[in-house]
DRENMI-99459 format. One record per residue (C-alpha): x, y, z. Coordinates in pm, whole numbers, padded with zeros to 5 digits, always signed. Example, Ala and Ser with C-alpha at 12.3 -4.5 7.8 and 13.67 -1.06 7.14 Angstrom:
2
+01230-00450+00780;+01367-00106+00714;
***
This chain:
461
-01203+00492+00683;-01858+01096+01121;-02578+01422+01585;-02505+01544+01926;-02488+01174+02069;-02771+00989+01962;-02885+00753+02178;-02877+00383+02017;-03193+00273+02175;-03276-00060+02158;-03552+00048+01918;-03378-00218+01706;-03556-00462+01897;-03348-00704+01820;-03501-00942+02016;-03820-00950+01843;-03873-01286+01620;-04158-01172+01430;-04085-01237+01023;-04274-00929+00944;-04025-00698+01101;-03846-00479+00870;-03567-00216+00964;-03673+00143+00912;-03469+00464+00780;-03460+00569+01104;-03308+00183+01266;-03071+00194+00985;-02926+00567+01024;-02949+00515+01426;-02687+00273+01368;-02528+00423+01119;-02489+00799+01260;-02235+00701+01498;-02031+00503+01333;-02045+00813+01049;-01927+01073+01363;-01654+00799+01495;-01506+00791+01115;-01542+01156+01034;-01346+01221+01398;-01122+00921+01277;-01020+01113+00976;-00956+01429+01140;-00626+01251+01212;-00539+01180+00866;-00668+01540+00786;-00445+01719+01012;-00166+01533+00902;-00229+01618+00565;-00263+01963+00589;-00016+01993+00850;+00271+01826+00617;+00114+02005+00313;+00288+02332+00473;+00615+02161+00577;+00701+02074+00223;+00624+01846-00068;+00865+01572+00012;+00716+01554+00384;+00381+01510+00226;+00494+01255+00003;+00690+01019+00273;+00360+01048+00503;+00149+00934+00200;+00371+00581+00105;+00491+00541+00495;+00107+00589+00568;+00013+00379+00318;+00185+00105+00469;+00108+00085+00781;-00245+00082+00679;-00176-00191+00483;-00054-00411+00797;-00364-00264+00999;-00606-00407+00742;-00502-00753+00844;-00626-00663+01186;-00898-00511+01091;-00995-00763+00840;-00987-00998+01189;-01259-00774+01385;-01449-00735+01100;-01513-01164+01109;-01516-01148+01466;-01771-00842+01442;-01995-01076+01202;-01987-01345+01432;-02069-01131+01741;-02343-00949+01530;-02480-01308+01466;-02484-01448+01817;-02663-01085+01884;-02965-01150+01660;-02970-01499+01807;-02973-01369+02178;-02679-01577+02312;-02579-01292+02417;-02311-01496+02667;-02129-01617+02365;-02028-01261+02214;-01745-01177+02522;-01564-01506+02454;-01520-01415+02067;-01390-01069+02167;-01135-01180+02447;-00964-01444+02197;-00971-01169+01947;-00795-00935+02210;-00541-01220+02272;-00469-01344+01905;-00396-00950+01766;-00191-00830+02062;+00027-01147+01953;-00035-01023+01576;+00046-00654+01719;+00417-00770+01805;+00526-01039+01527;+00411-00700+01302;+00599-00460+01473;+00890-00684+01476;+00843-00774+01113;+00861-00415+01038;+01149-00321+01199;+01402-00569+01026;+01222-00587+00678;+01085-00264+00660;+01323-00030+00519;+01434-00311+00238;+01043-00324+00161;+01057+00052+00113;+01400+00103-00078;+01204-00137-00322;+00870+00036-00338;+01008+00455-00353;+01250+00538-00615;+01313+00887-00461;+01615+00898-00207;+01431+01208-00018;+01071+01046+00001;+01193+00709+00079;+01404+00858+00403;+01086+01054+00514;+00905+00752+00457;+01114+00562+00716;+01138+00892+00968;+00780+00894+00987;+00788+00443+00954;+01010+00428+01251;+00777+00602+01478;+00419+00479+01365;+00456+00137+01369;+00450+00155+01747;+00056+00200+01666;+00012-00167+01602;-00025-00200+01994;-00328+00005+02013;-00478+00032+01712;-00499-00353+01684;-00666-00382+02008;-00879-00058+01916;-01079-00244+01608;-01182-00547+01842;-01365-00286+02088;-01504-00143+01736;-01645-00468+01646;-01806-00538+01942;-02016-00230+01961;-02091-00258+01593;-02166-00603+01690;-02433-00554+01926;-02567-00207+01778;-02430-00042+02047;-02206+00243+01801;-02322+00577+02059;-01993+00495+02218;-01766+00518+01907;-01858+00848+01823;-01691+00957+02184;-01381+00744+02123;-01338+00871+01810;-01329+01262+01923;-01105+01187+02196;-00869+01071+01933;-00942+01325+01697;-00874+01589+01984;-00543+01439+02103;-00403+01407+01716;-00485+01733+01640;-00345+01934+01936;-00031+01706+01907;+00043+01734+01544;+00039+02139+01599;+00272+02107+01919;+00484+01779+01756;+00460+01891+01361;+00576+02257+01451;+00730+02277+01735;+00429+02443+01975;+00405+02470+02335;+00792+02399+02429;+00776+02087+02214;+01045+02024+01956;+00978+02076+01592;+00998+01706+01465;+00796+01776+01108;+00686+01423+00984;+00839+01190+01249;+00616+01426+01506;+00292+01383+01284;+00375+00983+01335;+00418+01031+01704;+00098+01215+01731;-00118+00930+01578;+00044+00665+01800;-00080+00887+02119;-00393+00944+01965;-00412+00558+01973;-00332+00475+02271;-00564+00722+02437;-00908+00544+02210;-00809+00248+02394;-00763+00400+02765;-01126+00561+02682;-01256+00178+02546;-01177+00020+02840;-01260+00271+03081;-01645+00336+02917;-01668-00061+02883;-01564-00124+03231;-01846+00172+03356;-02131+00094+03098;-02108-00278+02973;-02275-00601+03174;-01992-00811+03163;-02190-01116+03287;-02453-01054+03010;-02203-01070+02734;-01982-01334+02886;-01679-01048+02901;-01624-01186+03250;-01494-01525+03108;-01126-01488+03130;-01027-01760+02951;-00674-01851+02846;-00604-01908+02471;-00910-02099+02349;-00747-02256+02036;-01107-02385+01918;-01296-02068+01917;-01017-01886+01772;-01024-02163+01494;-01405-02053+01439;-01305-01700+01415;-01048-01752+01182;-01279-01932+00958;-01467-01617+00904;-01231-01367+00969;-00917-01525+00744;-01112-01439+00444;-01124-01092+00541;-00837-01018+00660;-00663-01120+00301;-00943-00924+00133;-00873-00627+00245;-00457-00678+00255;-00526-00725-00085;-00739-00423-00110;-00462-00153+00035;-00182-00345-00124;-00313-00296-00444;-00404+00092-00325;-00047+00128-00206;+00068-00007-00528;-00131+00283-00708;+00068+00498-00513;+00410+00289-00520;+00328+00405-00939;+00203+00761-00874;+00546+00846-00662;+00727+00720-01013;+00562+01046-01168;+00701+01267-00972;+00726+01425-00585;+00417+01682-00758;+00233+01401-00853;+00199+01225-00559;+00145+01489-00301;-00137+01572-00583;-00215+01218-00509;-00212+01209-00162;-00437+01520-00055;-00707+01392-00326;-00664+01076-00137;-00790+01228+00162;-01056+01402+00035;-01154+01066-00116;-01106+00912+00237;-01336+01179+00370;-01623+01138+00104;-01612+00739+00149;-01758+00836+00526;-02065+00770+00513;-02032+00499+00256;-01835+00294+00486;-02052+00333+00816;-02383+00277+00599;-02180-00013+00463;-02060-00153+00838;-02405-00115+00913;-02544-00356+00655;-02298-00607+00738;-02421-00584+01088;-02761-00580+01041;-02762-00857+00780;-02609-01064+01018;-02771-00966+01287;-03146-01024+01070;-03016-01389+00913;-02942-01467+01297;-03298-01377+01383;-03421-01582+01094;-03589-01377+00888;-03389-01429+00536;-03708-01298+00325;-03595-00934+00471;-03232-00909+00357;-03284-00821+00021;-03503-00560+00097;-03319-00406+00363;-02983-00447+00175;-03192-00228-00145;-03305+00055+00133;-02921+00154+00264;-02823+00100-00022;-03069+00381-00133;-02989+00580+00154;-02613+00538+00044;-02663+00654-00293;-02850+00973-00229;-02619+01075+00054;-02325+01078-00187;-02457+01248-00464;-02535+01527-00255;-02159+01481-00099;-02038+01501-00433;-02237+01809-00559;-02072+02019-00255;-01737+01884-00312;-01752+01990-00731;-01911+02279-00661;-01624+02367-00405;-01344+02191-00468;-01099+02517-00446;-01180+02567-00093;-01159+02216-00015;-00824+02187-00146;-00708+02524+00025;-00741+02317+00356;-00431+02095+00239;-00234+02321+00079;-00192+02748-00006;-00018+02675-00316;-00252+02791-00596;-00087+02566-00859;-00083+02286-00669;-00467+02384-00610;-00518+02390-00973;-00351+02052-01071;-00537+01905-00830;-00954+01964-00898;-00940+01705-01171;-00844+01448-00999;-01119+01557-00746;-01416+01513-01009;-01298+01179-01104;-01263+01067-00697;-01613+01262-00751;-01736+01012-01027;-01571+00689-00862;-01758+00773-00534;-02098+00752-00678;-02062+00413-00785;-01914+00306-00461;-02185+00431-00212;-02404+00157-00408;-02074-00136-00469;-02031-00061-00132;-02297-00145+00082;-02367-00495-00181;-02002-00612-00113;-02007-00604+00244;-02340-00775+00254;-02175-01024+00135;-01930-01069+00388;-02267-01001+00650;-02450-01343+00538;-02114-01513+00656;-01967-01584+00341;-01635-01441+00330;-01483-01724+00086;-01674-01608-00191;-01632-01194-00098;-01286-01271-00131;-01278-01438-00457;-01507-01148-00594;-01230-00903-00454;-00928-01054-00617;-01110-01123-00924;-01099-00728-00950;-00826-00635-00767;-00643-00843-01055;-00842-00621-01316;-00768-00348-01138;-00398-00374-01103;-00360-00441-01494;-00540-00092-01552;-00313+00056-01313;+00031-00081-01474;-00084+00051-01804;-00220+00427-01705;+00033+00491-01449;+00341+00293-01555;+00304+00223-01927;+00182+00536-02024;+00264+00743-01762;-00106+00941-01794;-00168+01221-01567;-00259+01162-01222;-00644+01206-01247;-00649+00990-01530;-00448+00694-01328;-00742+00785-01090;-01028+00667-01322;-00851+00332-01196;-01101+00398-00920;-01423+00373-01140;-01312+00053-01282;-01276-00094-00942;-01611-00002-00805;-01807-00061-01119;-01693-00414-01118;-01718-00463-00740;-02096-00339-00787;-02172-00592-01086;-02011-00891-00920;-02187-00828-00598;-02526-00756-00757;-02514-01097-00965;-02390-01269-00656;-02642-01166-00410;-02901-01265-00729;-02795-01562-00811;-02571-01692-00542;-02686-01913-00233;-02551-01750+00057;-02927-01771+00276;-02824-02080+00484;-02429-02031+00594;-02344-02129+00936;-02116-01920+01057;
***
């Protein structure tokens, strides 16, 4: 799913064509920081949530968790979209035709607020059937749909909200998310305690209020994007100032890219949401066990996921400035950087996992069943901060097609393992969590012998 604002200087010099140019530490985390501040704010929401619910009851943990879980699961088609978009902007960057990156954005804009609504409609007749299938308890399901029937008005935002993020990302320009992501993280958290509760003359709406809260929080990011774009941005530099209609032909080249994307990471949640679609058959204990190590896990994946947005980026952005010899090389060093972030990450969470969970919940049992599950997340995120950053260089060189067919290949694996922990033997919860070490430690061999052997050094994108 993060420094005072550090300024993104364009000490990435993108511009400059010389092959001996190699991205330092410092390039790579000046990129990276942001992006790590905008997440960390970003998860504040899911956070607060969390530890709100975690003191309304069990049951409104537990509906938060699946109904959660599934609107995620929508969002990741969108965000699959911006992520192809953001490669293809990130590669027009590092070619300096700089007048071709608006274009890509505005279709983008036009093609998910159209995705936004066939969603949001598609949720509101099939949605509760989807759920009565997917939660066998009568209590989560219905909290499930009272928190459902208020979040899926976050498509309209939050849809629109990932195409801003790939543009910055795009052009190395991340200061800015950092800021967007605070004023969510402000507006979530002051609303969950008025909405959750029942603060400042508000009603007490418990879970449907923690929905409510996020879909503000939303819609104020993108008041903030397009007020700081509008303000900041050269519109005629970046071709932002071509109001086209539809443009079915660059969309087409989007899609190209992006389709691959946006089923890999459907794929990805769905199979995620099926974990917890098995967990929930364990019991209401089990999965709000489930769900607050899931946000710790979100939490820990931070910096894992900006270093790896930052590699897709900057792979792009270096094939697109032609120097292939240095991809390898820089894909090695954040990949370094990764690994060494997280197993300090992981050493503070072990050593202080009590305290950690005490943030989601004062129950001491519930406290105590939980910390296992915690050193396997602890385990599984180790090998990820390395799987990581080599998968989504993948999808940087342009070659979505084949990160795709790597992901199913072990999201197939992966759902086997699940069905026989969590269903077939119905193991405890932090053993149906080792499911997590499988995943990675195949995603990091298939991606290693890929970027090896595959090759992916002359895609057109």
């Amino acid at each position: 799913m993060f420094r005072s604002f550090f300024s993104v200087k364009q000490t990435l010099s993108l511009q400059k064509r010389t092959t001996d140019f190699m991205y330092t530490n410092k390039q790579i985390w000046n990129v990276s920081f942001p992006i790590v501040l905008s997440l960390l704010a970003q998860n504040i929401i899911n956070v607060t949530d969390t530890a709100f619910l975690g003191r309304v009851s069990e049951v409104a943990l537990g509906g938060s968790a699946m109904g959660g879980l599934f609107y995620i699961c929508i969002f990741t088609v969108a965000f699959g979209f911006s992520t192809g978009s953001q490669i293809m902007i990130a590669r027009r960057n590092g070619e300096q035709r700089y007048s071709e990156v608006g274009p890509v954005m505005i279709q983008g804009v036009i093609f998910l607020l159209a995705a936004a609504l066939f969603m949001f409609l598609f949720t509101r007749v099939f949605g509760e059937d989807i759920m009565h299938f997917i939660v066998s308890s009568d209590t989560i399901f219905d909290a499930t749909m009272d928190y459902l029937y208020w979040r899926v008005f976050g498509f309209f935002f939050s849809f629109i909200n990932v195409m801003f993020r790939a543009f910055y990302i795009g052009v190395t320009k991340t200061k800015v998310l950092t800021i967007n992501a605070i004023v969510m993280a402000l507006t979530n958290v002051v609303l969950d305690y008025a909405l959750i509760f029942g603060n400042f003359g508000f009603p007490e709406m418990g879970i449907a209020g923690a929905a409510i809260a996020s879909v503000i929080a939303e819609a104020s990011s993108i008041v903030f994007f397009l007020i700081y774009t509008y303000v900041t941005v050269d519109f005629k530099k970046y071709g932002l100032n071509q109001f086209r209609t539809f443009n079915l032909k660059l969309l087409t080249q989007i899609l190209n890219i992006s389709c691959f994307t946006m089923l890999q990471y459907f794929l990805s949640m769905a199979t995620w949401f099926a974990f917890f679609a098995a967990v929930e058959r364990l019991g209401q204990r089990d999965l709000a066990i489930a769900n607050i190590v899931r946000s710790i896990y979100i939490v820990m994946m931070i910096p894992v996921s900006s270093l790896a947005t930052t590699a897709n980026s900057l792979v792009s952005n270096t094939i697109g400035s032609g120097k292939l010899p240095q991809v390898m090389p820089l894909i090695g060093k954040i990949s370094r950087m990764s690994f060494l972030i997280m197993l300090v990450s992981v050493g503070i969470i072990v050593l202080f996992k009590e305290q950690v969970l005490a943030i989601y919940t004062n129950e001491v049992q519930l406290i105590n069943e939980s910390g296992a599950s915690v050193l396997v997340i602890g385990i599984a995120m180790l090998v990820a901060s390395v799987s990581n950053i080599l998968f989504s260089s993948i999808s940087g060189t342009g070659n979505t097609r084949s990160a795709l067919m790597l992901e199913t290949i072990t999201l197939v694996i992966y759902i086997g393992y699940v069905f026989i922990v969590a269903i077939a033997w119905q193991a405890p919860v932090e053993i149906c969590f080792t499911t997590e070490i499988l995943y990675y430690v195949l995603l990091l061999v298939g991606s290693y012998i890929y970027l090896k052997k595959a090759k992916w050094q002359n895609k057109k994108i």
